[in-house]
N, C-alpha and C positions, 0 to 999 in steps of 0.2 A: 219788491212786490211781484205778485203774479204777472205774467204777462198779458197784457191787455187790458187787465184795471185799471180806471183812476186814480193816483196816486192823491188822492183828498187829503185837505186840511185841516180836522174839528178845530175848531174855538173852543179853548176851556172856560168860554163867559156866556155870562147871559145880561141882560140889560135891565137896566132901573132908568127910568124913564129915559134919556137921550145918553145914557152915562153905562160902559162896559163897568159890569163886576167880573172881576179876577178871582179865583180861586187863592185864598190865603192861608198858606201853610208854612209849619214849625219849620225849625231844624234842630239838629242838636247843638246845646249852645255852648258846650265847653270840651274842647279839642285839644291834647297833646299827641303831641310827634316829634320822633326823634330816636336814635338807637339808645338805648339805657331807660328808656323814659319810663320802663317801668317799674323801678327804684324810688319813684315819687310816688305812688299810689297810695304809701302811708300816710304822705303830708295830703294828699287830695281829700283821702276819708277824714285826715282830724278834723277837718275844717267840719264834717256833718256830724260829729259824734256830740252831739248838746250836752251831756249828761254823762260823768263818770262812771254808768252805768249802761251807755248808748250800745247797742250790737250790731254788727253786719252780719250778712248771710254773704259767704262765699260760693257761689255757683260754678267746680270745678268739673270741667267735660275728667271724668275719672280716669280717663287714658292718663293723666298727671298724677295721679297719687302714688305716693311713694316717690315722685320723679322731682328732681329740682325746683322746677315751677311752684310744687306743692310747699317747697321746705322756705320759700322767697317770699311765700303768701304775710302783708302786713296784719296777722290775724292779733285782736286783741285779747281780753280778759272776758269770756262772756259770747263772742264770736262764734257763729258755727259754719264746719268746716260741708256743705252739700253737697259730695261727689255725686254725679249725673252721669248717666248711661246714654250714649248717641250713636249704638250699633244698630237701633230703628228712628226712623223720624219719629221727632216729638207729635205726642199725642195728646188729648185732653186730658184724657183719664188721670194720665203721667203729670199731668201740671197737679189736677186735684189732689194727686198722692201727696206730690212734693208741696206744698202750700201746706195740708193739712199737717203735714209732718212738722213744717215750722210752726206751725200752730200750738202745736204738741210742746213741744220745745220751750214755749214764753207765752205770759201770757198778754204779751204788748206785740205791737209792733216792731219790726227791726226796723234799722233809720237807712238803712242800705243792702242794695241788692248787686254784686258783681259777680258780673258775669264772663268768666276767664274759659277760652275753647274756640272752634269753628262756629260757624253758623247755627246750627240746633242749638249748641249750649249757649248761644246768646240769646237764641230766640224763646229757652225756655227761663232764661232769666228776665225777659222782658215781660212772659206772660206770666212768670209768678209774680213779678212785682206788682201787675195791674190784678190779679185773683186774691192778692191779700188785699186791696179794699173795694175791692164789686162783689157781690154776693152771688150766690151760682157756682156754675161749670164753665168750666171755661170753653165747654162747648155753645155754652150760651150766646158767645160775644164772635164767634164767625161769622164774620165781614165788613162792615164799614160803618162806623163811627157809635157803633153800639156799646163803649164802654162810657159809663154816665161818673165817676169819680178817678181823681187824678193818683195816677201808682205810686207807691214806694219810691224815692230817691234811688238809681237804676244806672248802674257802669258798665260798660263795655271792656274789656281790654281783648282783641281777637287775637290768638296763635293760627287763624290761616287766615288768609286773605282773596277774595272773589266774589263771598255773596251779597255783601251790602249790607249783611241784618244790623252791623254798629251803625247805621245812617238812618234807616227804614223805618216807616210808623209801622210796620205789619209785626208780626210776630206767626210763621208758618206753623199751623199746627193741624195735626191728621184727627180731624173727630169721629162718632158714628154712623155719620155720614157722608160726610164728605171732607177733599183739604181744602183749609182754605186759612188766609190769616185773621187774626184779630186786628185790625186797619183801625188807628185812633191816634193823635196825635200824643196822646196821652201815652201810647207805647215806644215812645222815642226815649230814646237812652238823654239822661241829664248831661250823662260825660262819657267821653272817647278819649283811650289811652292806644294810642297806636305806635308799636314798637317794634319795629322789622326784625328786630334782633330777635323776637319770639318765633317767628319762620322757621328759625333754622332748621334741621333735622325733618322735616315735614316729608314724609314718602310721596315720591314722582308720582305716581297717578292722584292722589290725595290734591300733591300741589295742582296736578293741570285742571282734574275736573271740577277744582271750586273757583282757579282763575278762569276756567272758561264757563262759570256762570256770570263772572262780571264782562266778559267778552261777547256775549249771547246778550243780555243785559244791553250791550251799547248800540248791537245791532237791531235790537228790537226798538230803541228806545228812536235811533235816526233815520229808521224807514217805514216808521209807526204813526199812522195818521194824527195825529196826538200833539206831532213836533212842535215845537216852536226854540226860538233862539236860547231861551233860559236849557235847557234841557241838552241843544244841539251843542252847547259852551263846553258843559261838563260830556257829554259822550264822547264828542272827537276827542278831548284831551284822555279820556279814559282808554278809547279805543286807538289812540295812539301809544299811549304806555303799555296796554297789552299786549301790540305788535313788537314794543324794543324787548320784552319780557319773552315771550312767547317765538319769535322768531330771528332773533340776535341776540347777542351775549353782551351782557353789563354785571359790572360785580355787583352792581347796587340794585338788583331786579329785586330783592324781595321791597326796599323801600319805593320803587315804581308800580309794584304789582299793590304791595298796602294802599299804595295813591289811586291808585286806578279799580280797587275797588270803592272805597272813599269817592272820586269822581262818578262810576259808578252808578252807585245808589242813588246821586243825588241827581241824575239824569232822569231816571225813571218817578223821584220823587213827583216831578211836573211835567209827567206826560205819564207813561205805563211799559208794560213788559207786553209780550205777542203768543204771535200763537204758537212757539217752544216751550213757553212757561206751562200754558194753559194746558198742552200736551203731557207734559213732564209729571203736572199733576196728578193728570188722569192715572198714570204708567205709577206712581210710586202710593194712591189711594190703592192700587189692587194689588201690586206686587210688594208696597213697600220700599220703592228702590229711592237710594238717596238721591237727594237732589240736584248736586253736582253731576253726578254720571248718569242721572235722568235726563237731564238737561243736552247732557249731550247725547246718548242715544235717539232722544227725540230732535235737535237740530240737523243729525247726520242724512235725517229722510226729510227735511226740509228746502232743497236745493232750489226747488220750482216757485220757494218762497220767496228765499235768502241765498238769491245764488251766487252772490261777490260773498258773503257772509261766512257760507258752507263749504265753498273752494276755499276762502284764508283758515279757517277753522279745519281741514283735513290735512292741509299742508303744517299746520302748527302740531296736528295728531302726528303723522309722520314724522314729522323735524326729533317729538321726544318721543317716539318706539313707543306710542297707546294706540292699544288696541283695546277696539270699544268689544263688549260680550252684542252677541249676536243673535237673535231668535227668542228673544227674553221671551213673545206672547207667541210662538206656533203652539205651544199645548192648552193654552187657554179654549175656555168652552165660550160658546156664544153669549153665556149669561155674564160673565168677566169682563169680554170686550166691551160689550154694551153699558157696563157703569162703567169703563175708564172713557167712553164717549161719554157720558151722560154728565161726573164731573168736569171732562175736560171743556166740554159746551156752556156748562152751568157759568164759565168766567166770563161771561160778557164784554166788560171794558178794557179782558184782553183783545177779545175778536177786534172788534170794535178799532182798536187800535190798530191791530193791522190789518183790519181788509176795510174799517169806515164801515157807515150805519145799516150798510145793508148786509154784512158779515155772514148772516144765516143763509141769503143765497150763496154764497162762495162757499163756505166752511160746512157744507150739509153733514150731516150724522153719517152718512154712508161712505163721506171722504173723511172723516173722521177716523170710520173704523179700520179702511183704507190705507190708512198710517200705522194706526197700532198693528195693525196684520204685519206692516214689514218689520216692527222692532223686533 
């Protein structure tokens, strides 16, 4: 934390007559792991296919098609094959497109939605699942607990590992006005296939900058007004697996690094993310920039925040030869700066979390802008 702040503690409860209420929240309920494990994914979906006429929708990040992964896929009779574009973060628009398209396609429901890729492509498998039974845009449903009908039966299998979306109720999506995710319990994946053995081949900066959203991630989530023990459990073991990954050598870093975003996620699920995330935002609502190297551009001018955080986080830049882009906002006009402060402010329960309830004095617009001027 800043130097000189109180390091405060919210309570996630409020009380009913002499008696704390708890915050009670999902998880996802059915979890494989293991290297090969995803050679079972056939036997996972028979079990949903009811009807000898049942279909999945495969949600493949398209960087596979034509690639191995693509020809491994257990597609059945009826099945269709969704290649996904995540050379821009997911947008709403993008979800509408794709929802309507499967629409096109049948004129039922499918009984399942897997979603094979990095973060975007699972996150646009989560928010097409919940678009095929809520009505709307899926600009509709940005923010917290505004989806009112349970999604489509909804799989995870990640080929990179860092940002937590197989764990997360969010689903991050870029609307027409702002990002932000669709937060509902109901956007949690049913099942997680997690297979280290899919890492492989993953290119060096690809691989750092989405582990080091799960490592920004632990740091926000254990020096985050927010903490509590359920939360602290899974971070240090998270943020310890990212230090044996990130700054020593293990042959087995890709299945630490899949654990450690898995730990992860589920730190943040019962407390929250800081003000990197909330920054990151702002930086990829105007620029576009994905999320992982947002994440880090915006943590690298955070020192004054997260200064144990951003010293281990540059020595791990160094250790694997990344070098972050530099000057991303010197040609922006003042009308730019000003909404990537305006969403990045608009997160509250990030501030909140790292500076506690008086946030707005610490975090003002004009140190806001402050920051984006040095990215």
């Amino acid at each position: 934390m800043t130097a000189g702040l109180p390091h405060t503690r919210i309570q996630l409860t409020f009380t009913q007559g002499t008696y704390p209420m708890y915050r009670n929240f999902k998880i996802v309920p059915n979890i494989i792991f293991g290297r090969g494990s995803f050679n079972q994914l056939g036997d996972v979906l028979r079990s949903k296919r009811p009807t000898p006429d049942s279909t999945m929708v495969f949600v493949l990040d398209d960087v596979f098609v034509g690639k191995e992964l693509e020809q491994r896929l257990p597609l059945e009779k009826g099945d269709l094959l969704l290649p996904v574009n995540v050379d821009d973060e997911p947008k709403t628009s993008y979800i509408d497109q794709l929802v309507a398209q499967i629409r096109a396609t049948s004129p039922r429901l499918p009984d399942g939605i897997i979603g094979l890729g990095g973060g975007s492509a699972m996150d646009i498998a989560k928010a097409v699942s919940l678009m095929l039974t809520n009505p709307g845009s899926a600009a509709d449903y940005q923010g917290w607990d505004l989806i009112k009908n349970p999604a489509v039966y909804h799989v995870a299998v990640p080929t990179l590992a860092g940002t937590g979306a197989e764990i997360s109720r969010t689903t991050v999506l870029t609307g027409p006005e702002k990002k932000l995710g669709i937060n509902s319990d109901y956007t949690l994946f049913d099942q997680i296939l997690l297979d280290p053995e899919l890492l492989a081949g993953v290119p060096k900066d690809q691989w750092f900058y989405t582990g080091m959203d799960c490592y920004i991630h632990d740091v926000e989530s254990l020096e985050g007004t927010y903490l509590n023990e359920f939360s602290r459990a899974y971070g240090e073991k998270s943020l310890d697996l990212c230090r044996q990954v990130y700054l020593e050598d293990h042959a087995d870093k890709d299945d630490k690094l899949m654990m450690a975003s898995y730990f992860g996620g589920m730190s943040i699920a019962y407390s929250q993310v800081g003000a990197c995330h909330a920054l990151s935002y702002g930086l990829s609502f105007v620029l576009g920039t994905h999320h992982g190297i947002g994440c880090c551009i915006a943590f690298d001018q955070l020192e004054e925040i997260y200064p144990q955080g951003v010293r281990e986080f540059r020595a791990m830049m160094a250790r694997h030869e990344i070098h972050l882009p530099r000057n991303l906002t010197r040609d922006l006009d003042d009308q730019a700066l000003e909404t990537m402060a305006t969403v990045a402010l608009g997160l509250a329960p990030l501030w909140e979390n790292c500076f506690g309830a008086n946030w707005r004095e610490v975090m003002t617009r004009e140190r806001a802008l402050d920051l984006f001027r040095r990215m």
